[in-house]
C-alpha positions as CSV (number, residue, x, y, z in Angstrom):
1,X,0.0,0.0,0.0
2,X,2.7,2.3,1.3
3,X,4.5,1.7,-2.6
4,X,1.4,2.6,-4.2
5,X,0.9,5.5,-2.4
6,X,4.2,7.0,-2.9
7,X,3.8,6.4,-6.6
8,X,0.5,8.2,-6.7
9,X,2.3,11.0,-5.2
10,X,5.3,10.9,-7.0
11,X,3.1,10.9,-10.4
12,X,1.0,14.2,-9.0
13,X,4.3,16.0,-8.2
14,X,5.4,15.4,-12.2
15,X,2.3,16.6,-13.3
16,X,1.9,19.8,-11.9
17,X,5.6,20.2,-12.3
18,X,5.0,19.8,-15.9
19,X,1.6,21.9,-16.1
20,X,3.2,24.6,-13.5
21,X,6.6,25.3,-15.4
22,X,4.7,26.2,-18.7
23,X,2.4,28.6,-17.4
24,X,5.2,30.5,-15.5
25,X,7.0,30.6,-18.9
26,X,4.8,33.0,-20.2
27,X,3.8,34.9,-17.2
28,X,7.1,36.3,-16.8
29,X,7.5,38.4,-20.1
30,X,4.4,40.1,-19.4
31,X,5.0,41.0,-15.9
32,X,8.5,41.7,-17.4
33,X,6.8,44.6,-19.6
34,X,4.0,45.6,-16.5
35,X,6.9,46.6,-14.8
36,X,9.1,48.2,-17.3
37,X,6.1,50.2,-18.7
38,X,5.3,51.2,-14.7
39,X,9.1,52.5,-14.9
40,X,8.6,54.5,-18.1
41,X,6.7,56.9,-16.5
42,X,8.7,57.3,-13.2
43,X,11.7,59.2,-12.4
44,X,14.5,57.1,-13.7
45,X,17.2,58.5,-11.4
46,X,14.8,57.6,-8.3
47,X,16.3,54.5,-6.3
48,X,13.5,52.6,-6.1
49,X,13.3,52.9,-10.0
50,X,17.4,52.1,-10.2
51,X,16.3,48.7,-7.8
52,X,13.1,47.3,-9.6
53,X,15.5,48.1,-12.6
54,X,18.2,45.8,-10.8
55,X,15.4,43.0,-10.0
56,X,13.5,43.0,-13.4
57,X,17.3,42.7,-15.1
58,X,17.6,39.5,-12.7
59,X,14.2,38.0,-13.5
60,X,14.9,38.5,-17.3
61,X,18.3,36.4,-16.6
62,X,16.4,33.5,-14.9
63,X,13.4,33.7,-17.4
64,X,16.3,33.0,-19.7
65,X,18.0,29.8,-18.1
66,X,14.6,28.2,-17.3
67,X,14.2,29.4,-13.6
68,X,10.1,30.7,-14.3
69,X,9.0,30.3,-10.8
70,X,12.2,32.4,-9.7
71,X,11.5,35.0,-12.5
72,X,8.1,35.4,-11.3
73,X,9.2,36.4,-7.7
74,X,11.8,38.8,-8.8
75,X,9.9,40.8,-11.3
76,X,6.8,40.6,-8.3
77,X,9.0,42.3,-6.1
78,X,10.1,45.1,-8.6
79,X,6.7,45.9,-9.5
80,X,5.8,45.7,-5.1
81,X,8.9,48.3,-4.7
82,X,7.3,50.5,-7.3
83,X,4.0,51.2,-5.2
């Protein structure tokens, strides 16, 4: 029972692993552009601007290499220190 179990779980992990990573994929270019647009209009020499500039740079990276999830909370926090 205990096998059977940990197979069930093991298969539910993969799936959403494999559903999840996709839909991070293209979240992060379009939070990527929410926050660069928000910039646009702000004072680029504030630092707030100069970090979320910093942490939207870094979320582009991992977006790059595959790292969604990470993207996702990099580029959440830019657009958080913008408020």
């Amino acid at each position: 029972m205990n096998i059977k179990k940990t197979v069930l779980v093991t298969l539910v992990a993969v799936l959403v692993l494999a559903v999840g990573g996709p839909a991070f994929a293209n979240q992060c270019p379009t939070l990527i552009k929410q926050a660069n647009d928000q910039m646009a209009g702000m004072d680029q020499s504030s630092e707030k601007v100069k970090k979320a500039k910093d942490l939207v740079a870094e979320a582009d990276r991992l977006h790059k290499a595959g790292n969604h999830s990470e993207s996702v909370t990099k580029v959440q926090e830019a657009l958080a220190g913008l408020k």
